[in-house]
C-alpha positions as CSV (number, residue, x, y, z in Angstrom):
1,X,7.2,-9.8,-15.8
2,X,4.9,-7.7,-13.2
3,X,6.8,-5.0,-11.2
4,X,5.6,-2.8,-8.4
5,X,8.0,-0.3,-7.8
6,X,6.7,1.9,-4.2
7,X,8.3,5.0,-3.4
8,X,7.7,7.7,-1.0
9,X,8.6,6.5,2.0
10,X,11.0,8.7,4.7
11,X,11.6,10.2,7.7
12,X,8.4,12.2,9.3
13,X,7.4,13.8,12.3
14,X,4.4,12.6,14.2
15,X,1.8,14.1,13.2
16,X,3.2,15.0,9.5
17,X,1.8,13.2,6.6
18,X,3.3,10.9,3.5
19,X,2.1,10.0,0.3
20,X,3.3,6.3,-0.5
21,X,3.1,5.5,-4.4
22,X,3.1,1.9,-6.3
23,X,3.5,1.8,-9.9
24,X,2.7,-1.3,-11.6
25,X,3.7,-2.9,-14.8
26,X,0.6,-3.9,-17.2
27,X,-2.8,-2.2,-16.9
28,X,-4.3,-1.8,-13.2
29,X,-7.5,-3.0,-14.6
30,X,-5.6,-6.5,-14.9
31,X,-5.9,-6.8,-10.9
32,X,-8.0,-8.1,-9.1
33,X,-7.1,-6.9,-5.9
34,X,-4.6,-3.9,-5.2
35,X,-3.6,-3.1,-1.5
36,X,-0.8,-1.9,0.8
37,X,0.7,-3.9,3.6
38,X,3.4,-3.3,6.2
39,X,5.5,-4.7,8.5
40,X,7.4,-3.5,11.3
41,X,10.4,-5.0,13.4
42,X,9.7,-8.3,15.0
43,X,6.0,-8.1,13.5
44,X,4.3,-10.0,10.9
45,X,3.2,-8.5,7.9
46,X,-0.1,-6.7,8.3
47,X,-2.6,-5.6,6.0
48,X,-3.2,-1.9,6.2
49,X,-5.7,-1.2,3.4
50,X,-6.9,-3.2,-0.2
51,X,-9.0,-1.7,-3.0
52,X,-10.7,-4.4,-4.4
53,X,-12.3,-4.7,-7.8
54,X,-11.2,-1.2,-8.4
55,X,-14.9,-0.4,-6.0
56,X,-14.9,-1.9,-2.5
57,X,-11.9,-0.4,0.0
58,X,-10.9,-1.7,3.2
59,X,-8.5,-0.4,6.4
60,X,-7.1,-1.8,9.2
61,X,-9.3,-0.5,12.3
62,X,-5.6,1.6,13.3
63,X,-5.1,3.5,10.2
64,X,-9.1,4.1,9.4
65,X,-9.8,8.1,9.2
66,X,-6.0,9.1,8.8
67,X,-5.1,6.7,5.6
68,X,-6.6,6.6,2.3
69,X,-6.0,3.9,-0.5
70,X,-6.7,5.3,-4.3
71,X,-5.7,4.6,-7.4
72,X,-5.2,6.7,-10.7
73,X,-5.8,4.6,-13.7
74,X,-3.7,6.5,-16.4
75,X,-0.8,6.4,-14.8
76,X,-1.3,2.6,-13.5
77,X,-0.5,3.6,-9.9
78,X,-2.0,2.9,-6.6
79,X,-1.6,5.6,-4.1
80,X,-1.3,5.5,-0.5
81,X,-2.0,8.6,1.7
82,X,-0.9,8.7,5.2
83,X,-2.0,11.7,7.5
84,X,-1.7,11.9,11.1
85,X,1.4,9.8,11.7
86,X,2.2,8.3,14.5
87,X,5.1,6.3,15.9
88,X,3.8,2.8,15.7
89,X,3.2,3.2,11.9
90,X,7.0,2.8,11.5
91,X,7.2,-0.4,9.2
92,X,8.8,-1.1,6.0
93,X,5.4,-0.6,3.3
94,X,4.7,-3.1,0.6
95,X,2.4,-2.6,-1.8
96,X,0.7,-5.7,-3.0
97,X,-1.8,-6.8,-6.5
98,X,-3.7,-10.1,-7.1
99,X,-4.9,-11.5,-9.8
100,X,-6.9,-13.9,-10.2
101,X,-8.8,-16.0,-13.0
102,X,-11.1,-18.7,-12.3
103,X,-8.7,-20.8,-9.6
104,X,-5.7,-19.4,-10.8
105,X,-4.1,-16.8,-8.4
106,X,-0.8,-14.6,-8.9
107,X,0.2,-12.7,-5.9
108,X,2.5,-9.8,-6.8
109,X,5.0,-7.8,-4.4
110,X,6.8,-4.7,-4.2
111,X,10.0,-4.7,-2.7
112,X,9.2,-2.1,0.7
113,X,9.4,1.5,1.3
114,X,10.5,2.7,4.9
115,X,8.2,4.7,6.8
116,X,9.4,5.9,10.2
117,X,7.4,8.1,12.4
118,X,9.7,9.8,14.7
119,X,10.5,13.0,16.5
């Protein structure tokens, strides 16, 4: 059974800075695709930045220059850093994996970490 289990998440002043983690069951070389999504209050989900064939990496135009997405393949954990809070990037984070073979696709959740940006 895959498991992402995210952790990190908290309380932080704007401005301040968090480092989200995702650790996933199997080896990260497995996936496909390995990203972070979020989702605040009344919103949809939203993708906030993907790694994608361990090579190609891709933000959302609102978190570009204060997030980074990376991954540390020994410890099978995908890494989310977060600098320059600010208060809309309160949202519940998921982190997210796909993998896919030929037309096969598994999708793969975590179960959320709060973030709230707040003073």
């Amino acid at each position: 059974q895959v498991q992402l289990v995210e952790s990190g998440g908290g309380l932080v002043q704007p401005g301040g800075s968090l480092r989200l983690s995702c650790a996933i069951s199997g080896s990260i070389f497995s996936y496909n695709l390995m990203g972070w999504y979020r989702q605040a209050p009344g919103e949809q989900r939203e993708l906030v930045a993907t790694l994608i064939s361990g090579a190609i990496i891709k933000y959302a135009d609102s978190v570009k220059g204060r997030f980074t997405i990376s991954r540390d393949i020994a410890k099978n954990t995908v890494y989310l850093q977060m600098n320059s809070l600010k208060p809309e990037d309160t949202a519940v984070y998921y982190c997210n994996a796909v993998r896919s073979i030929g037309t096969i696709k598994n999708e793969y959740w975590g179960q959320g970490t709060q973030v709230t940006v707040s003073s």
